[in-house]
matplotlib code that plots the C-alpha trace (Angstrom):
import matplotlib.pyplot as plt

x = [-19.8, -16.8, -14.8, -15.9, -19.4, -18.5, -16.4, -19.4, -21.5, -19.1, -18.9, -22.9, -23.2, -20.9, -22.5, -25.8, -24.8, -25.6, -29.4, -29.7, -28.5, -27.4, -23.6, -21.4, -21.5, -24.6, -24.7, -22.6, -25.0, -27.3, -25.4, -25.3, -29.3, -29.4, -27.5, -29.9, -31.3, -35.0, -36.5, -40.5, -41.0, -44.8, -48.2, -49.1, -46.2, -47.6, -47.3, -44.8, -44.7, -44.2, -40.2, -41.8, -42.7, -39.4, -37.7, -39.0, -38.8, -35.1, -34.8, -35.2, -31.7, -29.6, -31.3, -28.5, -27.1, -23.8, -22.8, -19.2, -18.9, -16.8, -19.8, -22.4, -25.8, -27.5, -26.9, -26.9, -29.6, -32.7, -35.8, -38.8, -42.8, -45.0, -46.6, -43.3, -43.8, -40.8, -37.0, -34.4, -30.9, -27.4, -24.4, -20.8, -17.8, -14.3, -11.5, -7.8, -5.1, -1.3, 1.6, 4.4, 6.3, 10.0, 11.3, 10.4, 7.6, 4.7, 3.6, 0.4, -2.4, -3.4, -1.5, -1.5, 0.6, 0.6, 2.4, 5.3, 8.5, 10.7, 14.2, 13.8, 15.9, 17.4, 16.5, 12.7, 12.8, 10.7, 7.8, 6.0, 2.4, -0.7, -4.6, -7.8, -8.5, -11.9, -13.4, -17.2, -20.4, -23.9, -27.1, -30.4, -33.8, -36.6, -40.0, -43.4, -46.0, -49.3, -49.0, -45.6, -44.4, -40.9, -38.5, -34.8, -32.7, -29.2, -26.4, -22.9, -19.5, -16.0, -12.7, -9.9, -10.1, -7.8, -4.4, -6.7, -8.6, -10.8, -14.6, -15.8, -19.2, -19.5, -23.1, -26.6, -29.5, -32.6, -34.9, -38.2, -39.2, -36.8, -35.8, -32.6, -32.0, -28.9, -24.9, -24.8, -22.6, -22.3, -24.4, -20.6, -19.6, -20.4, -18.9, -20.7, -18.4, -15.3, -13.8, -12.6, -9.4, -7.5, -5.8, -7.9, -7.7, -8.5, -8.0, -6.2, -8.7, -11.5, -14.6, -15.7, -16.6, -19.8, -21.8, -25.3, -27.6, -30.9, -31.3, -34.0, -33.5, -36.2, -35.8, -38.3, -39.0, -36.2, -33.7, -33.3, -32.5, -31.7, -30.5, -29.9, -29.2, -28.1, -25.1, -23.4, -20.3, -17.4, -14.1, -12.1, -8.4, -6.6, -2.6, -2.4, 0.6, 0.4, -0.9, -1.5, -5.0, -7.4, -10.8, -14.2, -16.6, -19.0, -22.6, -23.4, -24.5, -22.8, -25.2, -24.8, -26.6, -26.5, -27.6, -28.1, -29.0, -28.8, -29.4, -29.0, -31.1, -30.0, -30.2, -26.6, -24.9, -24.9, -23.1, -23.7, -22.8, -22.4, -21.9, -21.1, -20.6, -19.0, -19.0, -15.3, -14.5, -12.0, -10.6, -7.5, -5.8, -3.8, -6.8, -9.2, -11.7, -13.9, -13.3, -15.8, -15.2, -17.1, -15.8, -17.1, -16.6, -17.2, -17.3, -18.2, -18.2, -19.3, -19.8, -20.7, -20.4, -19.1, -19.5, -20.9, -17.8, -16.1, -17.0, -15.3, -15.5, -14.3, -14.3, -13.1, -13.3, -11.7, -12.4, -11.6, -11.4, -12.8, -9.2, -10.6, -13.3, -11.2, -8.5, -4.6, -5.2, -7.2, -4.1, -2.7, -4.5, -5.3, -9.0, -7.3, -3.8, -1.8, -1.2, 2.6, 2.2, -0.8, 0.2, -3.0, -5.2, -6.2, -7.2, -8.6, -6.2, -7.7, -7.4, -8.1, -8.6, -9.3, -9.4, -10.1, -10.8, -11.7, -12.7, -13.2, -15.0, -13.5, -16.4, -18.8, -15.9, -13.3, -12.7, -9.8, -9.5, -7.3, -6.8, -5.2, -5.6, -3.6, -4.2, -3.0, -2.9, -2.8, -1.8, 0.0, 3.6, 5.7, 3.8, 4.6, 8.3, 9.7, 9.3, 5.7, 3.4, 2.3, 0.6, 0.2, 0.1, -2.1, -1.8, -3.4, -4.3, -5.9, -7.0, -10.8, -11.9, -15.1, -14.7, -18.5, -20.6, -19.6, -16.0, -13.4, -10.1, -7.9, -3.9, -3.2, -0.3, 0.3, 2.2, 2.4, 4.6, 4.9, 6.0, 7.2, 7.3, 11.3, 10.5, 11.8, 10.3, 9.8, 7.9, 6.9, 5.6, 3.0, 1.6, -1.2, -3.6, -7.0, -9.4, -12.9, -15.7, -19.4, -21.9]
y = [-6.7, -6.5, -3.8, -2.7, -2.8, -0.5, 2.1, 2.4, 3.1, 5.9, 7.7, 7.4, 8.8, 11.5, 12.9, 12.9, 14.8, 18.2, 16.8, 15.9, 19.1, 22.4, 22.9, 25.0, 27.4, 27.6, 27.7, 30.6, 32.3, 31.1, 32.6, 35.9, 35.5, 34.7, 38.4, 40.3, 42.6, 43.5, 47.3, 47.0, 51.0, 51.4, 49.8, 48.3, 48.2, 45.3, 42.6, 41.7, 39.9, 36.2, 35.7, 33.2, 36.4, 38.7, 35.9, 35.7, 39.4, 39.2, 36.5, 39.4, 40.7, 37.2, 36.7, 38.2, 36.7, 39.4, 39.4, 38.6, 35.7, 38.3, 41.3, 41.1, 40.6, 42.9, 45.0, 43.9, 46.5, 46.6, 48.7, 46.9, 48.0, 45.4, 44.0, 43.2, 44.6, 46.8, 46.8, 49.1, 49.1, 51.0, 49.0, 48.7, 47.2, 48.7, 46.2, 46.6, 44.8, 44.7, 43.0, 41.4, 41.3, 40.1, 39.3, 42.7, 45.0, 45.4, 48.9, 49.1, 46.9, 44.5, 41.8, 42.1, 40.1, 42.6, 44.8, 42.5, 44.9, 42.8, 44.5, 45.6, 48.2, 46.5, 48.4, 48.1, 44.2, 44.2, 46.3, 46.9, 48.1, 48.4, 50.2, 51.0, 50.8, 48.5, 49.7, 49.8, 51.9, 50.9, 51.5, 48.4, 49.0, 45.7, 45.6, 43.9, 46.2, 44.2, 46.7, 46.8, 43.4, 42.7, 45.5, 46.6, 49.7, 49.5, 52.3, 51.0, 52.9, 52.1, 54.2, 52.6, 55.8, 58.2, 57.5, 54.0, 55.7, 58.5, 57.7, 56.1, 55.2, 51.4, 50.5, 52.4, 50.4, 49.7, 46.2, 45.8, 42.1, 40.9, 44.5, 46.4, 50.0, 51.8, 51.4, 47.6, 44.5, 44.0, 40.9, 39.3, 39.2, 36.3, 37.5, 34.7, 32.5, 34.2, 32.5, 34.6, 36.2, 38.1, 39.5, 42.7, 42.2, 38.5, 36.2, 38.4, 36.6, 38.2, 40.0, 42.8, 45.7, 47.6, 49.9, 52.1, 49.0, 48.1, 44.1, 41.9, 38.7, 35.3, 32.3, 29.7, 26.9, 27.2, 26.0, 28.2, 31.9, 34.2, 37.3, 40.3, 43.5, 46.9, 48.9, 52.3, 51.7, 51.0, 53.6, 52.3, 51.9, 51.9, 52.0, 54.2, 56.2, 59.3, 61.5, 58.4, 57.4, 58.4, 57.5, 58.5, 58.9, 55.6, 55.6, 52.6, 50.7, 47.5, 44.3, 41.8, 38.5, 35.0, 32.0, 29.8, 26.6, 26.6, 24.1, 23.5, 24.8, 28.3, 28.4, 29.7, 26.7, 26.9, 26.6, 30.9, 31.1, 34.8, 36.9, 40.7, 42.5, 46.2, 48.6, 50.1, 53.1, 55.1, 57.3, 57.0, 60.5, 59.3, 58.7, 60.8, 58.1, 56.5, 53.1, 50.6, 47.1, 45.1, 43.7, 40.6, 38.3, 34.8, 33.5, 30.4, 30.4, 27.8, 27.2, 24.4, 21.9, 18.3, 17.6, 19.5, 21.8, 22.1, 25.3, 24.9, 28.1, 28.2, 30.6, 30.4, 33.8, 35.2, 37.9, 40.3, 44.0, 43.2, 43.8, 47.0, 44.7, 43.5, 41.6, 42.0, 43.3, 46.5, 47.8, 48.5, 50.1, 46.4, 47.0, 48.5, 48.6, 49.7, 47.6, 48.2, 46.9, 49.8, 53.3, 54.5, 51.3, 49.9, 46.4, 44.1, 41.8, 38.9, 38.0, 34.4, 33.6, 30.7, 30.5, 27.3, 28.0, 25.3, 26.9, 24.2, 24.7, 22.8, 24.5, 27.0, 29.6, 28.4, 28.0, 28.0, 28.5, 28.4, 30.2, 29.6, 31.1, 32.9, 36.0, 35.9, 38.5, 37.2, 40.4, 39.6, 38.6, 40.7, 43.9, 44.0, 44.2, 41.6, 43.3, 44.0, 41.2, 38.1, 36.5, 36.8, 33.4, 34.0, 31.9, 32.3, 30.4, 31.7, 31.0, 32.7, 32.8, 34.3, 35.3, 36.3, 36.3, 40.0, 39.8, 38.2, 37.6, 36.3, 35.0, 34.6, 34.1, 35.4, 34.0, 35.7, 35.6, 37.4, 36.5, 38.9, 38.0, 38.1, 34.9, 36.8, 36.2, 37.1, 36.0, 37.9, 36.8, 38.2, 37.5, 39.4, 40.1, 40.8, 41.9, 42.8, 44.3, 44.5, 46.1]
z = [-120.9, -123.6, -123.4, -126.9, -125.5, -122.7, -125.1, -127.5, -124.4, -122.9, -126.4, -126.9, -123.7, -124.4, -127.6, -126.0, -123.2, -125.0, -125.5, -121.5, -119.9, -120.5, -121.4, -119.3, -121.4, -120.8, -117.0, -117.7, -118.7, -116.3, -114.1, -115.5, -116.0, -112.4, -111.1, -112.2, -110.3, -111.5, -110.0, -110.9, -111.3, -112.1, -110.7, -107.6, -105.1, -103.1, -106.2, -107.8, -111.3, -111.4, -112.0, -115.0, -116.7, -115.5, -117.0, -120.3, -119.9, -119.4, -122.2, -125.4, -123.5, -125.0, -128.0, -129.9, -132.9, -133.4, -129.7, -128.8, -125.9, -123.9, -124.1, -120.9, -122.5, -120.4, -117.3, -113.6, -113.0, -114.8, -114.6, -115.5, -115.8, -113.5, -116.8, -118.3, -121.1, -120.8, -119.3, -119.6, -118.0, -118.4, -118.4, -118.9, -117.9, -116.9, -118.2, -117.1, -119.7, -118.9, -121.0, -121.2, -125.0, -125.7, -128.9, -130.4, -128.9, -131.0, -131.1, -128.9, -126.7, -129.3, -130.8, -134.3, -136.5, -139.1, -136.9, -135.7, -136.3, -138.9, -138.2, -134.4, -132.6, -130.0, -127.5, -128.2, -127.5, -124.7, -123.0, -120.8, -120.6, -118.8, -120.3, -119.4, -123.4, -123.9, -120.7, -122.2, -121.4, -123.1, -122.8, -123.9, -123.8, -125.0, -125.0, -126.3, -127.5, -129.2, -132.2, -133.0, -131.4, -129.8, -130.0, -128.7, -128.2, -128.1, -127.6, -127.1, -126.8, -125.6, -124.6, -127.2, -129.7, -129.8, -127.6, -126.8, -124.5, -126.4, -126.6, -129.2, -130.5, -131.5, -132.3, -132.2, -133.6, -132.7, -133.8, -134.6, -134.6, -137.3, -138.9, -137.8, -138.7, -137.0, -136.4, -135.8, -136.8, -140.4, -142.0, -143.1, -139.6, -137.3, -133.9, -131.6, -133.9, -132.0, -128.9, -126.3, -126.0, -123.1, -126.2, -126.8, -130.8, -131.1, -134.1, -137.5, -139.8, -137.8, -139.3, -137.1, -138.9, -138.1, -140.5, -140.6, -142.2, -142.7, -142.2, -142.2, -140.4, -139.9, -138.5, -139.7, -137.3, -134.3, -136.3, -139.7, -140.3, -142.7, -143.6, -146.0, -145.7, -147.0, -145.3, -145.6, -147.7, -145.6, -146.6, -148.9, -148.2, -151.7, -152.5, -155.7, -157.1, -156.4, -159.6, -161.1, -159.7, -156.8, -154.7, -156.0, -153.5, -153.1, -153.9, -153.9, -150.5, -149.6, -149.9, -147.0, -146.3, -144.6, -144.5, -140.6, -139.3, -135.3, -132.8, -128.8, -126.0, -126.4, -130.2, -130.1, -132.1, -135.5, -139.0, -141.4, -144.8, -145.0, -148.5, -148.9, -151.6, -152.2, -155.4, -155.9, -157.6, -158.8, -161.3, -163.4, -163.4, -166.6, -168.7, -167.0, -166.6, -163.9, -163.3, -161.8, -160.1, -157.5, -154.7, -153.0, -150.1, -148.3, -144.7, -143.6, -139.5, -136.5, -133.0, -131.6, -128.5, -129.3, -125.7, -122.8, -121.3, -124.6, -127.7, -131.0, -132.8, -136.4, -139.8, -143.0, -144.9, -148.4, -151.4, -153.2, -152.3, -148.6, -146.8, -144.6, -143.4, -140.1, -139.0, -139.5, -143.2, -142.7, -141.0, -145.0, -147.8, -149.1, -150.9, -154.0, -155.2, -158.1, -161.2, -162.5, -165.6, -166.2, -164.7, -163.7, -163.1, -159.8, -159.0, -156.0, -154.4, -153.2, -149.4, -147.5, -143.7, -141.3, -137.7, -135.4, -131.7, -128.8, -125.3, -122.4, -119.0, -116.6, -114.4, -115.0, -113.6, -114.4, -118.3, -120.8, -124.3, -127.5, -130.8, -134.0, -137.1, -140.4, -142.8, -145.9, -149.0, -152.8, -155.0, -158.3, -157.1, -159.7, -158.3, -154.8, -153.0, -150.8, -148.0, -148.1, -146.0, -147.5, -144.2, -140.6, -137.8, -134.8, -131.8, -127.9, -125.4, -122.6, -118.6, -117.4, -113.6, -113.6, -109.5, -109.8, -112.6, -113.6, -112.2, -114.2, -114.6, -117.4, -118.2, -122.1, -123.8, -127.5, -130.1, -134.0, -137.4, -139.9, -143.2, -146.1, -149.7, -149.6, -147.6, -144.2, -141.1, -137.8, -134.6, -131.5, -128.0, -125.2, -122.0, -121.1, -118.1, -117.9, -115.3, -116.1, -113.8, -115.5, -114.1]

ax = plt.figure().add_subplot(projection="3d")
ax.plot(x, y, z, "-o")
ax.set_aspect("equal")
plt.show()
């Protein structure tokens, strides 16, 4: 047998390995799947429903198609009815983050390119710091009823408000076969398409905003799904001269959809096309007017395995008027800014993103992964100043040991630029920690 032979072999065997057996990803959440631990709470006391039937039960809990890789899919403790028709469970997880920064201190727990300092005091180089903030409570409820179907309650809150640590309220939807109605995920984001970060923000290019909706969502035939949706409009974040123009309230709902085709075992792989659009207005205080525009935006995301222990994760995203949607740019009034050639007017800078991510299990604890991705803002170049940003670098790469399936631990390291229009520059560093304990 040539060696030529025995290559081809060794890279046939190699793509197919996702088709023979699950990936460790996968066994991951196997794992998880595996911790539960199910409290039958009605019925008979002396049966007890086939674990076939608990698991299928359980099943509903990971069927989530706007889940971040880092979020438990359901709790550790789950009450269930002896037909299995019904589960509930409360969860959460309390995360501790410390970090390292030299090279100027960026002003908080995430790392946000955006937010490097370009002319540092020298005696805020480095820091120091250490947060509770991300530290999660939730509560999700699923159940089959024969006249309603399959149906989900979700409640989820975190402490990184106010000071990092107030209360906040994050999602609160519930699903009705393939309808959604509450505070959930907006239909441009693709969050499973995120890899993991110790770094509590994540990739600057990254879509997470959430918003009251009402979405419809199908998949035909395992493998196709789509989308649409209409959201509460999102706040605005404009830059107008003062006197010269302001916000009129929206009234308009935002229009999200997407467009899916997913493979693998778990149905978790797969290539979105996601669209939004938004209605902008404001009025001109020089000319007394009402002015209309519509904003619109692009994404296409991934994640996939090439080979069993490895995830690529991967989005490409851009617009207009769609700045305050997430990521490095809705730290800025970036959805509407002034136009110095006409006092008054406002328009809608156009923004572009990209991300590629690779996460590789060496074994279904132990995992690593990568980041890399930019931000970048388009305005007119003769109406900004050289100091304002022009585009932000991202960079991680990161060390997991899940020590149990709820208990993990995590190293990263940070790297970021920013870049001014004046062609200045400046980078910063971090090495964070990361223990998380879900429950």
């Amino acid at each position: 047998m040539n060696k030529h032979l025995i290559s081809a072999l060794a890279i046939a065997s190699v793509a197919c390995l996702p088709l023979q057996a699950r990936n460790s990803r996968q066994a991951h959440v196997d794992s998880l799947k595996a911790s539960h631990k199910v409290i039958i709470i009605d019925g008979d006391r002396s049966s007890r429903p086939s674990e076939d039937s608990i698991a299928r039960m359980m099943q509903i809990f990971y069927e989530d198609q706007f889940r971040l890789a880092t979020e438990p899919a359901a709790p550790q403790f789950m009450f269930m009815t002896r037909n299995t028709n019904f589960a509930m469970g409360i969860g959460g997880a309390v995360k501790l983050r410390a970090w390292y920064d030299w090279h100027g201190a960026l002003p908080g727990v995430s790392f946000t390119p955006y937010q490097i300092p370009m002319h540092p005091d020298q005696a805020d180089m480095r820091a120091l710091g250490v947060t509770p903030s991300g530290t999660q409570l939730y509560l999700k409820a699923a159940g089959r009823s024969e006249k309603l179907g399959t149906y989900s309650l979700y409640i989820e809150g975190e402490f990184s408000g106010y000071n990092d640590v107030g209360f906040k309220l994050n999602k609160a939807y519930a699903t009705l076969n393939d309808w959604t109605i509450g505070l959930a995920s907006t239909t441009f984001s693709d969050p499973a398409a995120l890899p993991p970060t110790v770094d509590a923000a994540g990739p600057n290019n990254k879509i997470d905003a959430a918003a009251v909706l009402v979405r419809y969502m199908h998949t035909w035939k395992d493998h196709w799904s789509l989308a649409a949706s209409i959201e509460n409009p999102a706040k605005l974040k404009i830059a107008g001269e003062e006197n010269e123009s302001k916000l009129v309230r929206q009234w308009v709902p935002d229009l999200g959809v997407f467009a899916q085709y997913q493979w693998g075992q778990d149905g978790m792989q797969h290539v979105r096309l996601s669209a939004t659009t938004r209605e902008m207005s404001y009025r001109n205080l020089i000319e007394g007017k009402n002015h209309h525009t519509v904003a619109w935006g692009l994404q296409l995301s991934t994640i996939f395995n090439p080979i069993r222990p490895l995830t690529v994760f991967a989005t490409v995203n851009g617009g207009r008027g769609i700045a305050s949607l997430g990521g490095d740019l809705m730290l800025n009034n970036y959805d509407m800014v002034s136009d110095p050639d006409e006092p008054g007017t406002l328009y809608a800078p156009h923004v572009l993103g990209y991300m590629v991510g690779l996460q590789y299990y060496f074994t279904p604890k132990i995992s690593a992964s990568t980041a890399w991705g930019q931000a970048r803002y388009y305005p007119r170049k003769h109406a900004v100043g050289g100091d304002e940003y022009k585009y932000g670098v991202y960079g991680a790469a990161n060390v997991f040991y899940n020590i149990t399936p709820r208990v993990q631990v995590g190293i990263g390291y940070n790297v970021g630029k920013r870049q001014n229009f004046d062609n200045s520059s400046r980078t910063a560093h971090r090495l964070g920690l990361l223990a998380a304990f879900a429950f």
